[in-house]
N, C-alpha and C positions, 0 to 999 in steps of 0.2 A: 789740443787734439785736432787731428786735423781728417775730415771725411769727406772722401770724394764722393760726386755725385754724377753717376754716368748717363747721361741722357741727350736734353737739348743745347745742354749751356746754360751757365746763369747769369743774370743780370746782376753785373758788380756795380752797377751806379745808382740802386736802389736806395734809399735814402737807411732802410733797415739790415744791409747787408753792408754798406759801408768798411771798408778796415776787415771783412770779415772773407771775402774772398781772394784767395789767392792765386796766382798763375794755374792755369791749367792746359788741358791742349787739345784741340779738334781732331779727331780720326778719321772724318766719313764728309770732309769738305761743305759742313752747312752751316756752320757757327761761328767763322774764325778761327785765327789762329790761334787762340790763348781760351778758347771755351768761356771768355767773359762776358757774352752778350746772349741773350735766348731769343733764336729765333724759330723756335715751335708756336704749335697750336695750342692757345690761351687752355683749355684743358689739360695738357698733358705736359707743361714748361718745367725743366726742372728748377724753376727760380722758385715753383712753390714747395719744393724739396726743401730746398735752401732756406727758406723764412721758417717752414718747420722747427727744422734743424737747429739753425743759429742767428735768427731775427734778432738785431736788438731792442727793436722795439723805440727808436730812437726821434723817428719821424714824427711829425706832430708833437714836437715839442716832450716828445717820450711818449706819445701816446699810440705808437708805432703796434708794429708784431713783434712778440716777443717769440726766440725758438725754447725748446726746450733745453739747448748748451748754448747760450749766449755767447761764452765767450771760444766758442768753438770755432775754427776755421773749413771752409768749403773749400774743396778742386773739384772745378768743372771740367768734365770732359764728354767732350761733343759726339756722339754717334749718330746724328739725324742728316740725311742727304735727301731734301724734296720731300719733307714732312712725311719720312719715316727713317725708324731705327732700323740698323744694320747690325747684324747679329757679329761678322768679322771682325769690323772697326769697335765692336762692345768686348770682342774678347780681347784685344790689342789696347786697349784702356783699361781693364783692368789687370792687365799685367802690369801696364805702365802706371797706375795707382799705386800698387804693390812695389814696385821699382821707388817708387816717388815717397816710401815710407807711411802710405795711408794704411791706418789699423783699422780703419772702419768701412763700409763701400755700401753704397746703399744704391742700387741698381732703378732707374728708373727708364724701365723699359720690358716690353712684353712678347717672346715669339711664340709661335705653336709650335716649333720645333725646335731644338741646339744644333749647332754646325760642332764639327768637330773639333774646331778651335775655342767654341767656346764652351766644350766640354771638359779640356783641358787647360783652360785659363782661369777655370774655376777649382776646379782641382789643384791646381800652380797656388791661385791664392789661397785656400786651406792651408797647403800645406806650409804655406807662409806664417799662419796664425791670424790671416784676418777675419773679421768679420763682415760678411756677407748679408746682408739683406736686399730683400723683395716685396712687391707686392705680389700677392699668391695669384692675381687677374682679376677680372672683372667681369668674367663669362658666367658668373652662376646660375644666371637664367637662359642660356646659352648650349647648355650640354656640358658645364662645366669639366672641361676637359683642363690637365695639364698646361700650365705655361710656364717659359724657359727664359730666364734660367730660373724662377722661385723653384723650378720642381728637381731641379740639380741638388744632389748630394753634398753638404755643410752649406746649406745656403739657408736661411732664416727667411721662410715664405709666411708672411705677415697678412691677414684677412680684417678688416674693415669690419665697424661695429658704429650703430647710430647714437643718437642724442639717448636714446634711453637704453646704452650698452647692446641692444642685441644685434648680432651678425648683419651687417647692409644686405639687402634680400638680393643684388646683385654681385657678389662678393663670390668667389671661389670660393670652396670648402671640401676638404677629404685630407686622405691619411697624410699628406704631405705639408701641409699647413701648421706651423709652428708655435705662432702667438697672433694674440687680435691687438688691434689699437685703432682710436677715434677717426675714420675717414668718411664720412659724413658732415658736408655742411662746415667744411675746414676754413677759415679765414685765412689769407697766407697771404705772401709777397709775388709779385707778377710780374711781368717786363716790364719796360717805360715806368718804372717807378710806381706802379700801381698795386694792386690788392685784386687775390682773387677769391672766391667761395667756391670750392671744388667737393664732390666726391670721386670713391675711389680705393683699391687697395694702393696707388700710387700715392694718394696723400698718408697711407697707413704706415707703411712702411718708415719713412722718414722720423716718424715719434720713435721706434725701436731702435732705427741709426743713432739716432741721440743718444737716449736710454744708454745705447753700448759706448758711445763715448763719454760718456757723464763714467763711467764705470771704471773703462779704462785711465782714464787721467787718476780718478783717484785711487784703483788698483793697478797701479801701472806692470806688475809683475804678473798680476792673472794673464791665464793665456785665453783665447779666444773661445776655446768650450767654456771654462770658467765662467768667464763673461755670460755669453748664453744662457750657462744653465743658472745663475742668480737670477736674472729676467723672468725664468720660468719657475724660480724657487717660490719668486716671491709675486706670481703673477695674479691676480684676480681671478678665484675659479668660477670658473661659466660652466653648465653643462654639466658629463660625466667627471667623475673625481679625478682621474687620468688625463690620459689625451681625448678631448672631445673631437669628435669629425669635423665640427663646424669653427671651435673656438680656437683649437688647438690645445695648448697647453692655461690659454687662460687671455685676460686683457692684463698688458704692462701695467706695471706702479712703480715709475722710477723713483717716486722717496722712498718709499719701503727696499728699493734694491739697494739703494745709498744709504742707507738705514740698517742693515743688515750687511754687519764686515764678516761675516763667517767666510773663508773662504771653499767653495763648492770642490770637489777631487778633480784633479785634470785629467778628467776620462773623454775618449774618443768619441763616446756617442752620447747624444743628450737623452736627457731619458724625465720621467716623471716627477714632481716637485719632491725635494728632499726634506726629509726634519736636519734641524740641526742635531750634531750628534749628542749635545750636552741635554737637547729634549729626548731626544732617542733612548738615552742613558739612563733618564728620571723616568723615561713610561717602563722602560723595560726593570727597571729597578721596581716600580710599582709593581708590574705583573706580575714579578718575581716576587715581590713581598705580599702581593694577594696568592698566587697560588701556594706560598707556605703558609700563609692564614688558614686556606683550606684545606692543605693537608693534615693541619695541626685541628682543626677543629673534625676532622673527619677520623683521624685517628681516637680524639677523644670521644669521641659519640660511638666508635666501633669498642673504645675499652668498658663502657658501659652499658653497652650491652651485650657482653661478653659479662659484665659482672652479674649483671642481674638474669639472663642465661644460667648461669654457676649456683644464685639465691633460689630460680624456680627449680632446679633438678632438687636440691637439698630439701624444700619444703614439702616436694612433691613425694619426695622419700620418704618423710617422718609421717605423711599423711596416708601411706598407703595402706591397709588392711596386713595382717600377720599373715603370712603364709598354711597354708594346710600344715606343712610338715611341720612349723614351729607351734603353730596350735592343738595337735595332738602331741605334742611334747609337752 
């Protein structure tokens, strides 16, 4: 399974990426030609995307970074010109991702506003069947306002959660926000072959990229909601029972999604974690067999007192005094 990673570029000669990146290609002239080199700011490189994603872990003797789909492959493709992204050259990469048969695309990158190409290149990839991720931004002490594309329509806007699971206090959060995962304090892979400790919804994101390919290889027929919405079936609840503001739908557990083959309905929109339908089945059979429990014990308590209703009129009868007329008779 192969997921691209749209950002700075990544660093293919990493000792934990090795074998694991393949050809990709620069948009916005700051990477190369092939997106196989990062040359961002040690903060925001997609090489720590990539260790994420599919680290093997292989360095130090295996005592490397491991990613979450090991055996996963990365395309890099570069949007950064003069240490910043470029919103054009992002929507012309993932078209070209989408072209290049990537089912996965994990966006590592953040504007305040969409151009209209890359409202439409997002949209192109939807209707492809991929899957889209983002980090939801990093403004949440900021005026947490929208960022683009996480806040684009089929785009999976992932928020950041620390060492002790709650929301990173600088994390975006509101009704657009999808799922949470680990970006706090992330060990990952860097350029020149190095290691970085990042936060971040940029390092958040990357665990759900995974997650959706870990998904895809071994349901290769699900489509792209599919996918999604097992993520969010089976997601860790935080919060309110629904969609939280802050968590979204919950924090990932990808063994529990791989763990769980039911397949989710390929409906258009994602929507709130589902039962499965064989539990559905059992509760609503319960309900069903307690509310005739209770009819049947309600009926019987109403025929009983209905009986003995019937025994007070009759005692009351035989108890009554003889009438004037019958006793002058």
């Amino acid at each position: 399974m192969t997921v691209a990673v749209i950002g700075t570029g990544v660093d293919a000669t990493h000792p934990d990426l090795r074998g694991r990146v393949v050809r990709g290609k620069d948009f916005a002239g700051g990477t190369g030609g092939f997106g196989t080199r990062d040359g961002g700011k040690a903060a925001e490189q997609s090489t720590h995307a990539a260790g994420i994603i599919a680290g093997t872990g292989r360095n130090y003797r295996g005592d490397g970074v491991y990613g979450l789909a090991p055996q996963a492959k990365v395309m890099p493709l570069g949007v950064y010109r003069d240490g910043k992204a470029l919103p054009d050259p992002t929507a012309k990469a993932i078209r070209h991702a989408v072209g290049q048969g990537a089912r996965v695309i994990d966006l590592a990158v953040s504007f305040k506003c969409p151009t209209p190409a890359l409202r439409s290149a997002v949209k192109y990839a939807v209707a492809k069947d991929a899957v889209i991720v983002a980090g939801a931004g990093d403004n949440g002490k900021e005026g947490n306002k929208p960022t683009y594309p996480a806040a684009l329509p089929g785009v999976v806007a992932v928020v950041a959660t620390d060492k002790k699971g709650a929301v990173w206090t600088s994390s975006h959060h509101g009704g657009k926000t999808l799922l949470a995962a680990p970006g706090v304090s992330i060990l990952t892979t860097s350029g020149n072959s190095d290691y970085w400790t990042g936060d971040g919804t940029g390092f958040a994101a990357p665990w759900v990229a995974a997650g959706a390919a870990l998904l895809r290889s071994e349901h290769p027929r699900w489509n792209a909601n599919q996918v999604v919405q097992k993520l969010i079936d089976t997601a860790d609840r935080k919060g309110s029972a629904g969609h939280d503001p802050r968590y979204g739908y919950g924090v990932i557990a990808p063994a529990k999604a791989l763990a769980d083959r039911a397949a989710p309905p390929a409906s258009a929109e994602f929507s709130a974690p589902r039962r499965h339908p064989a539990a559905t089945q059992a509760a609503s059979a319960d309900k069903t067999d307690g509310d005739e429990s209770a009819l049947v014990t309600i009926g019987v308590v109403a025929g009983v007192l209905v009986v003995l209703a019937v025994l007070a009129v009759v005692l009351i009868s035989r108890r009554r005094p003889p009438s004037d007329n019958s006793h002058n008779g």
